[in-house]
Every structure is written in C-alpha cells, then in structure tokens.
N, C-alpha and C positions, 0 to 999 in steps of 0.2 A: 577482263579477258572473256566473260562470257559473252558479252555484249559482243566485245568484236567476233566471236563466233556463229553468233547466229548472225549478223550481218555479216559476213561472209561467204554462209550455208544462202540467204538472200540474193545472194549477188550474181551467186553459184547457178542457183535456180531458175530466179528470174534477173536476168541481165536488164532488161529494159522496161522495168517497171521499176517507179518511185515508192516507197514508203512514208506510212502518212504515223504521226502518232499524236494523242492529244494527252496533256499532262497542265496538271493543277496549274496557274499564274504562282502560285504563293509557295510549288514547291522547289523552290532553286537549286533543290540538291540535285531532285530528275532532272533538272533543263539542265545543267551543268554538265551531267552524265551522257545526255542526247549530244546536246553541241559539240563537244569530245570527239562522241563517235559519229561525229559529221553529219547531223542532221540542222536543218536553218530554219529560224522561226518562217511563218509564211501569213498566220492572222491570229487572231485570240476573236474566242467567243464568249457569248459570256450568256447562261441560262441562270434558272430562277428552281432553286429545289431549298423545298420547305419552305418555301415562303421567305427567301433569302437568295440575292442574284449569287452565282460562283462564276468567277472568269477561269477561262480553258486556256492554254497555249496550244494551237496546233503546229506542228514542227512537223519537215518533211526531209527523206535523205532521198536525193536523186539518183540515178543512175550513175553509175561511173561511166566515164567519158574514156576513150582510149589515151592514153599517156598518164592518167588519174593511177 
C-alpha cells in the first residue's frame, strides 16, 4: 500500500511523465513488487563492479492514459 501511495502522489504531480527504476536481475522479490504496481520491464544492463559484471533490470511505469 505504500508503493501504491507514492504512485499515486506521482501521478498526482506529474501526469505526463513516465518513471523509470533500476532493480537487481537476481532480485525477484522487487521486480515482482514493481510489476504489481504496473511497472514493465523495458532493457537490463549489465555493469562490472569489483571486478565482477551485476545485470540491472530497468522497469518503467508510464503515464496513465485516460480510461486507465
């Protein structure tokens, strides 16, 4: 319920801007929690820290559409 609260205060604010968020590949529990609250994968990155690659999911919620 928080989640859907601040997207909501989001929606509130800014109507026609999208959100963008990046969350671990490996943590299923956040992408599960994102997807929920209507966000959709859109690419995965994947960087190199300590000398070890980590893949990113970046997940976007668009605007709501009128009838949405």
């Amino acid at each position: 319920s928080f989640g859907q609260a601040v997207l909501s205060h989001w929606d509130a604010e800014y109507p026609d801007r999208r959100l963008r968020a990046v969350v671990q590949a490996w943590n299923s529990r956040s992408l599960q929690l994102t997807r929920r609250l209507g966000f959709e994968d859109a690419d995965e990155l994947t960087v190199i820290q300590g000398d070890r690659p980590a893949a990113y999911r970046i997940i976007i919620k668009c605007p709501r559409r009128e009838g949405d």
